[in-house]
Kinemage of the C-alpha trace (Angstrom):
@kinemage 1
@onewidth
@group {chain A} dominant
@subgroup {mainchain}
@vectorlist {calphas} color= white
{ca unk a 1} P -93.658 115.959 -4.491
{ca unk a 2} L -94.224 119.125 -6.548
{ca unk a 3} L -92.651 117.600 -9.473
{ca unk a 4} L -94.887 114.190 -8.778
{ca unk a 5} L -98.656 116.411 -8.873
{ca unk a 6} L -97.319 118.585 -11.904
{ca unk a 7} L -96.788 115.054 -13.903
{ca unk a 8} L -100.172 113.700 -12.528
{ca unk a 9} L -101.936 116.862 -13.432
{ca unk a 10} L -100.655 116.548 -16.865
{ca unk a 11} L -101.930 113.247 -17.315
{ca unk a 12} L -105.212 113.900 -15.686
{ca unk a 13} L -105.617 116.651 -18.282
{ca unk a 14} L -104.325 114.903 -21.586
{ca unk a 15} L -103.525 111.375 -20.918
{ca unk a 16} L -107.512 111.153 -22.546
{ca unk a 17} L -106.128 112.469 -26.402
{ca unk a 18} L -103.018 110.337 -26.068
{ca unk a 19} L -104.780 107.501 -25.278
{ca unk a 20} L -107.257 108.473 -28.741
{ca unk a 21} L -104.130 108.784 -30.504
{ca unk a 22} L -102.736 105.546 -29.322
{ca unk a 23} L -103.419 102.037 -30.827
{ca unk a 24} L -102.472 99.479 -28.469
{ca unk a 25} L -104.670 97.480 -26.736
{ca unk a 26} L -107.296 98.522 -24.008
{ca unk a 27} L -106.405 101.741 -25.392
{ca unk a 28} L -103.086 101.803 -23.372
{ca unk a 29} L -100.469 104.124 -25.153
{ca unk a 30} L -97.883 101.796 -26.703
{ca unk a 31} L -94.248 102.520 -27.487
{ca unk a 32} L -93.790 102.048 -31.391
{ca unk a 33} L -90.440 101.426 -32.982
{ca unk a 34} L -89.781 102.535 -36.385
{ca unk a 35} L -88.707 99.206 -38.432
{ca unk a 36} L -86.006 100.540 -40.659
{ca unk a 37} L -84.136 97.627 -42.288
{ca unk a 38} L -83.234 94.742 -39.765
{ca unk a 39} L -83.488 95.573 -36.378
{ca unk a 40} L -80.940 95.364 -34.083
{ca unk a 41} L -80.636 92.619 -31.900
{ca unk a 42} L -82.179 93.120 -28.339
{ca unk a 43} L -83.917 96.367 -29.344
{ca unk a 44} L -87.341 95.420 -28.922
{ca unk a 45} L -86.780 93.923 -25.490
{ca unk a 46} L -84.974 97.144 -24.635
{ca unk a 47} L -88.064 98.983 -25.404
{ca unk a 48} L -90.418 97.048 -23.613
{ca unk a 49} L -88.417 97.588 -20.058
{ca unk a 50} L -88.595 101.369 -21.056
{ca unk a 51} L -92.236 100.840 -21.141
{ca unk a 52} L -92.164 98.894 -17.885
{ca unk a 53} L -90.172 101.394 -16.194
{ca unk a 54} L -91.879 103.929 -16.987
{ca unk a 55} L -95.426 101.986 -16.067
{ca unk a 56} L -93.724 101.520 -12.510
{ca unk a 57} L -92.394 104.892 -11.881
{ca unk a 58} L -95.482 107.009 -13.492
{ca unk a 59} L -99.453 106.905 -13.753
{ca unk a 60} L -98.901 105.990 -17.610
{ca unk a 61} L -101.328 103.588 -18.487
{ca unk a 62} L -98.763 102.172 -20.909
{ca unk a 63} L -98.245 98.483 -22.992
{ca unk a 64} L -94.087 96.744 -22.194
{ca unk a 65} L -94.796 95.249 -25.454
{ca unk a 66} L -93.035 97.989 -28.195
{ca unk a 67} L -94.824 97.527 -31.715
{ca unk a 68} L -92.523 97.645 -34.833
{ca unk a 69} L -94.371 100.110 -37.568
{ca unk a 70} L -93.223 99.566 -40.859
{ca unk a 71} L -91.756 103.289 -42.366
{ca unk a 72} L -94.399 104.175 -44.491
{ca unk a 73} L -97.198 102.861 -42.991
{ca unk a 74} L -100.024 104.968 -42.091
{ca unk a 75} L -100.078 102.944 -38.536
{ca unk a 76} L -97.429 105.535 -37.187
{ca unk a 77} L -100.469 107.585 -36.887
{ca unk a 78} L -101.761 105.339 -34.212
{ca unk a 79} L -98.828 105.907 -31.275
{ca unk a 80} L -98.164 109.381 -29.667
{ca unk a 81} L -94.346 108.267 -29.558
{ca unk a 82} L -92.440 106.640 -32.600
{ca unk a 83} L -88.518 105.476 -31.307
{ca unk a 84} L -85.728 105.245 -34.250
{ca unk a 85} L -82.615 103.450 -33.201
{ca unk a 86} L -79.852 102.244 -35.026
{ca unk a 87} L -75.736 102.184 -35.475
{ca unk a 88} L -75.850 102.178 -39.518
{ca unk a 89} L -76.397 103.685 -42.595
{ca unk a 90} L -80.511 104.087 -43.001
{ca unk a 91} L -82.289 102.694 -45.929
{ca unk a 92} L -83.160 105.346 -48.026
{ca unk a 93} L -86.540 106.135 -47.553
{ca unk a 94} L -89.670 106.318 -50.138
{ca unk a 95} L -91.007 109.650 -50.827
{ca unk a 96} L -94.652 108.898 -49.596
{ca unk a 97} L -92.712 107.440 -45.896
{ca unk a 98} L -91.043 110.723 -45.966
{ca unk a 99} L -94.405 113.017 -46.456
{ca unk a 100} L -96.103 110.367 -43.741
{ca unk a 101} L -93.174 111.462 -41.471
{ca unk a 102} L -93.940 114.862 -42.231
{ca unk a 103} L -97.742 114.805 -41.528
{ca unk a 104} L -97.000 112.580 -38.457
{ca unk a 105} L -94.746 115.404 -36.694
{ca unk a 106} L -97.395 118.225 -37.922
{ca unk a 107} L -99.719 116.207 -36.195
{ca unk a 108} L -98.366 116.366 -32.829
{ca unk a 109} L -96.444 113.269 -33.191
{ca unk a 110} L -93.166 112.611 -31.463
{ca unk a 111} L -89.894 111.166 -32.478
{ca unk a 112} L -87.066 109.677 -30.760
{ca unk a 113} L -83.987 108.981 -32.883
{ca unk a 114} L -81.454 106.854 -30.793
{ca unk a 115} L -77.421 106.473 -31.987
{ca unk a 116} L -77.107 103.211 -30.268
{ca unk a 117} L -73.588 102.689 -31.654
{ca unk a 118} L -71.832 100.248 -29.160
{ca unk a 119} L -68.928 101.481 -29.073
{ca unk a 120} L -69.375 105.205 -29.798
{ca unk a 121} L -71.297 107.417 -32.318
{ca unk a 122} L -72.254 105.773 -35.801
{ca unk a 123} L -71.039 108.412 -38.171
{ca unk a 124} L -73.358 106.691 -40.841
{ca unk a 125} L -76.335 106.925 -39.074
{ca unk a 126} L -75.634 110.539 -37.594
{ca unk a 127} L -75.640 111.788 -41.718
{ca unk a 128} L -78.599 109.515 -42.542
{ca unk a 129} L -80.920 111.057 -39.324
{ca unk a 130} L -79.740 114.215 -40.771
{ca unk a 131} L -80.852 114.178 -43.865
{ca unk a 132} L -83.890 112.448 -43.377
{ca unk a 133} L -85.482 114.949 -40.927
{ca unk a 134} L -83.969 117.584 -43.116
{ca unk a 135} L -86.597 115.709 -45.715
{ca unk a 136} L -89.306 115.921 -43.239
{ca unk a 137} L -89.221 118.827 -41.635
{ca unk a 138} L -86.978 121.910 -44.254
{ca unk a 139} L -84.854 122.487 -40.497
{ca unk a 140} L -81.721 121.059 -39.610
{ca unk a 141} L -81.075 119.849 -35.730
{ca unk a 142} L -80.585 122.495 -33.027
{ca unk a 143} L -79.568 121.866 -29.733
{ca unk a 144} L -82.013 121.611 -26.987
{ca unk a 145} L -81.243 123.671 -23.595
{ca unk a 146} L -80.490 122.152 -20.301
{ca unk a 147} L -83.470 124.535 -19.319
{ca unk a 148} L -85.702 123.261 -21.566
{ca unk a 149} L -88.985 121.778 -20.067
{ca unk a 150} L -87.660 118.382 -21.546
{ca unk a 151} L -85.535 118.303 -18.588
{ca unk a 152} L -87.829 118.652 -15.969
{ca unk a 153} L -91.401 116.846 -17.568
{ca unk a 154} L -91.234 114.484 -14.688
{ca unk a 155} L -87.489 114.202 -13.368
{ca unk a 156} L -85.142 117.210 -13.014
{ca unk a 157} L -82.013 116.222 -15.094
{ca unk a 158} L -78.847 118.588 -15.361
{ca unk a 159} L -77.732 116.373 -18.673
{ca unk a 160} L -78.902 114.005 -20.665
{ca unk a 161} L -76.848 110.498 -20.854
{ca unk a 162} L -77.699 106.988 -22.504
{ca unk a 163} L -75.687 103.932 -21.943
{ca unk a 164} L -72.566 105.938 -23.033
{ca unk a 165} L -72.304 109.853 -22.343
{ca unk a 166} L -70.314 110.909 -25.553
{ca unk a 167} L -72.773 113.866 -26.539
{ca unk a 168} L -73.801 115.850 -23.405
{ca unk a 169} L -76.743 117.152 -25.235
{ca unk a 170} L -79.294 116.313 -27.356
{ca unk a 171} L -80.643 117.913 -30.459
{ca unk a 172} L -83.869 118.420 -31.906
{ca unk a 173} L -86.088 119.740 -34.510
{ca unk a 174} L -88.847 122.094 -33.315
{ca unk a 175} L -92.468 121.990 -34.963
{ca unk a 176} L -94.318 125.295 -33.677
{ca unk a 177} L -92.959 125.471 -29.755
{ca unk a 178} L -92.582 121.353 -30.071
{ca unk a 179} L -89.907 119.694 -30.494
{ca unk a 180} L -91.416 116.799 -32.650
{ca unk a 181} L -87.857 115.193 -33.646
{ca unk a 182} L -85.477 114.764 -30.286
{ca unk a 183} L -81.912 113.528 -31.179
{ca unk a 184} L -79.958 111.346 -28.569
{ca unk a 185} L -76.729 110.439 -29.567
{ca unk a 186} L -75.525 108.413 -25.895
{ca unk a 187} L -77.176 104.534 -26.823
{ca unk a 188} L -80.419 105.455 -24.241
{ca unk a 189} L -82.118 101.916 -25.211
{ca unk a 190} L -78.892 100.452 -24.626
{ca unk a 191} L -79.158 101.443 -20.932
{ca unk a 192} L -82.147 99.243 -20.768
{ca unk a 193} L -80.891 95.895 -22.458
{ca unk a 194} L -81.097 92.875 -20.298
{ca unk a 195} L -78.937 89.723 -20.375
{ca unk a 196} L -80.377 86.422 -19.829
{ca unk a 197} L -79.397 86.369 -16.118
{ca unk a 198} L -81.418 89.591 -15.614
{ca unk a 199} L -78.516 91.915 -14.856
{ca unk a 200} L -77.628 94.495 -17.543
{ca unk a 201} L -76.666 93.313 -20.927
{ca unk a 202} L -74.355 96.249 -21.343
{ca unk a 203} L -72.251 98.398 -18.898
{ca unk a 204} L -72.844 102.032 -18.300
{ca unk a 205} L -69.739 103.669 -19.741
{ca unk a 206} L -68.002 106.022 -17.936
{ca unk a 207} L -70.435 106.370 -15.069
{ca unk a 208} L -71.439 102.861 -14.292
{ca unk a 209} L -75.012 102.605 -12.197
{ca unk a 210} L -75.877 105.937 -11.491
{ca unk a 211} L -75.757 106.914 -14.963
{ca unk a 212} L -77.878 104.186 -15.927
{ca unk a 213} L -80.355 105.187 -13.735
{ca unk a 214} L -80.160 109.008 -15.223
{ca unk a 215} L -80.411 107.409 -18.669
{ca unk a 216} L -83.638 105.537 -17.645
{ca unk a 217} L -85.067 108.652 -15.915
{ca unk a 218} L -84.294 110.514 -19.202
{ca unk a 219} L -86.382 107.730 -20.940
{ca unk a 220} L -89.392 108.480 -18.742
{ca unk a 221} L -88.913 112.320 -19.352
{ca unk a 222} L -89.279 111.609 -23.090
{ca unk a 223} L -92.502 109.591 -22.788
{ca unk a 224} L -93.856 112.482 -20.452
{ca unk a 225} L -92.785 114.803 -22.516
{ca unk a 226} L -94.624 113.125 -25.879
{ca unk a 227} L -97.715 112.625 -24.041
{ca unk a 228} L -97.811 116.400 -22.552
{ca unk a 229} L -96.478 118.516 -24.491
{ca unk a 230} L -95.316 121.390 -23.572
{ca unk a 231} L -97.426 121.742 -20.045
{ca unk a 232} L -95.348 123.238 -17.799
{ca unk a 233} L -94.819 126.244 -20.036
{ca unk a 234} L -98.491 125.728 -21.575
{ca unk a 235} L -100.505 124.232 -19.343
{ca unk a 236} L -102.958 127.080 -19.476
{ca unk a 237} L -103.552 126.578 -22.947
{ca unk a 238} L -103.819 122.394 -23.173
{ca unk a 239} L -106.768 122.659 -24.743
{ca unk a 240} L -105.848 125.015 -27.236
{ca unk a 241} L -102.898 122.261 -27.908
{ca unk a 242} L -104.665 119.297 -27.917
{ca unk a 243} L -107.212 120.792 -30.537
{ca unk a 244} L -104.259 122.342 -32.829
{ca unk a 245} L -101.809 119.127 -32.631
{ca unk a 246} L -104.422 116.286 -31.994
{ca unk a 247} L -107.016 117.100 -33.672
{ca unk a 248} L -105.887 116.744 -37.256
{ca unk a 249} L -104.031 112.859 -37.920
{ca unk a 250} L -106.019 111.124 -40.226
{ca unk a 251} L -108.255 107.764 -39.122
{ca unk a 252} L -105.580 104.950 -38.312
{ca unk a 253} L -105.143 102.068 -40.639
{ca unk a 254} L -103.853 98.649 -39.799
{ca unk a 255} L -99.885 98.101 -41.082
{ca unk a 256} L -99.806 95.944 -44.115
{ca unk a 257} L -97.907 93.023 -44.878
């Protein structure tokens, strides 16, 4: 129940700049996928019962409909939370993509990059994520702590697992006390593919059900997590935050052709 007020107090106190940030409508935040080449198949459905999980489980005023923002586009600016998935080499990216990245995570933006290799790791797209937030940010990936607030935004977790649970950790690139770039490498939107019967599309691999359901509560933690910041270590200061990261993203454009 503790854990359950703490989240609500968060959004209470700055669910009102994500929403400013956001771009969907009614002014609901929105999940926004990064379209990078061709995306996978399913991906976009996978995203949308993130966002409807996490709608049922939280007070997230939040769209099941993921938007696909070209890389590039000043859009990005519009969503608090910007998912990257993929099991292949990246396209390489434009310069001015790679300085919108970099105002986007200076911004208080937050990225997502998912491996969702099927059957393991995508060693292409593990040194294309690499050297693309290496681009952005000057920093290399560090490993995020299992006592990291990350873990405990709105579920306690003891380790973070996808569809598969290769990694046992996740990595990420920090921006001030943020981390604006969080690495999974365990197929998390994976976990939330649906076949046509309505079961899971994919099996859980090694832990079947139960790990499925620790993937999607990881999910939710992420969201949480993009929307509040740091609050349980800074929740004294949200004000300060929301000023500092919010306050300076340029006036949202609509994605072009």
């Amino acid at each position: 129940m503790r854990q359950f007020c703490l989240s609500l107090l968060c959004l209470c106190t700055v669910l009102p700049a994500a929403k400013a940030l956001a771009g969907a409508p009614n002014h609901a935040v929105q999940l926004a996928r990064l379209a990078v080449g061709t995306a996978p198949a399913g991906l976009d459905a996978a995203l949308a019962a993130w966002a409807q999980e996490t709608r049922l489980r939280t007070s997230v005023e939040i769209t099941h409909q993921a938007q696909p923002v070209r890389l590039g586009s000043k859009a990005l600016f519009n969503y608090p939370l910007l998912y990257l998935g993929g099991g292949e080499a990246l396209a390489k990216p434009s310069t001015h993509a790679v300085a919108l990245l970099r105002q986007y995570v200076h911004t208080g933006g937050t990225i997502v990059v998912d491996d969702i290799g099927r059957a393991g790791p995508s060693t292409a797209f593990d040194r294309d994520v690499r050297h693309l937030f290496h681009q952005v940010t000057n920093k290399d990936f560090e490993r995020i702590a299992a006592t990291h607030v990350l873990f405990r935004s709105f579920y306690r977790l003891s380790r973070p697992v996808g569809r598969r649970a290769d990694a046992g950790h996740l990595e990420g690139i920090r921006v001030g006390k943020h981390f604006a770039v969080i690495y999974i490498h365990d197929d998390l939107a994976g976990a939330f593919l649906r076949a046509a019967t309505g079961g899971p599309a994919l099996r859980a691999v090694p832990g079947g059900e139960p790990q499925r359901e620790q993937a999607h509560r990881l999910a939710i933690n992420l969201v949480m997590y993009a929307l509040c910041l740091d609050y349980k270590d800074d929740h004294t200061h949200v004000s300060h935050l929301l000023r500092h990261r919010r306050g300076r993203q340029p006036p949202p454009e609509p994605d072009g052709p």
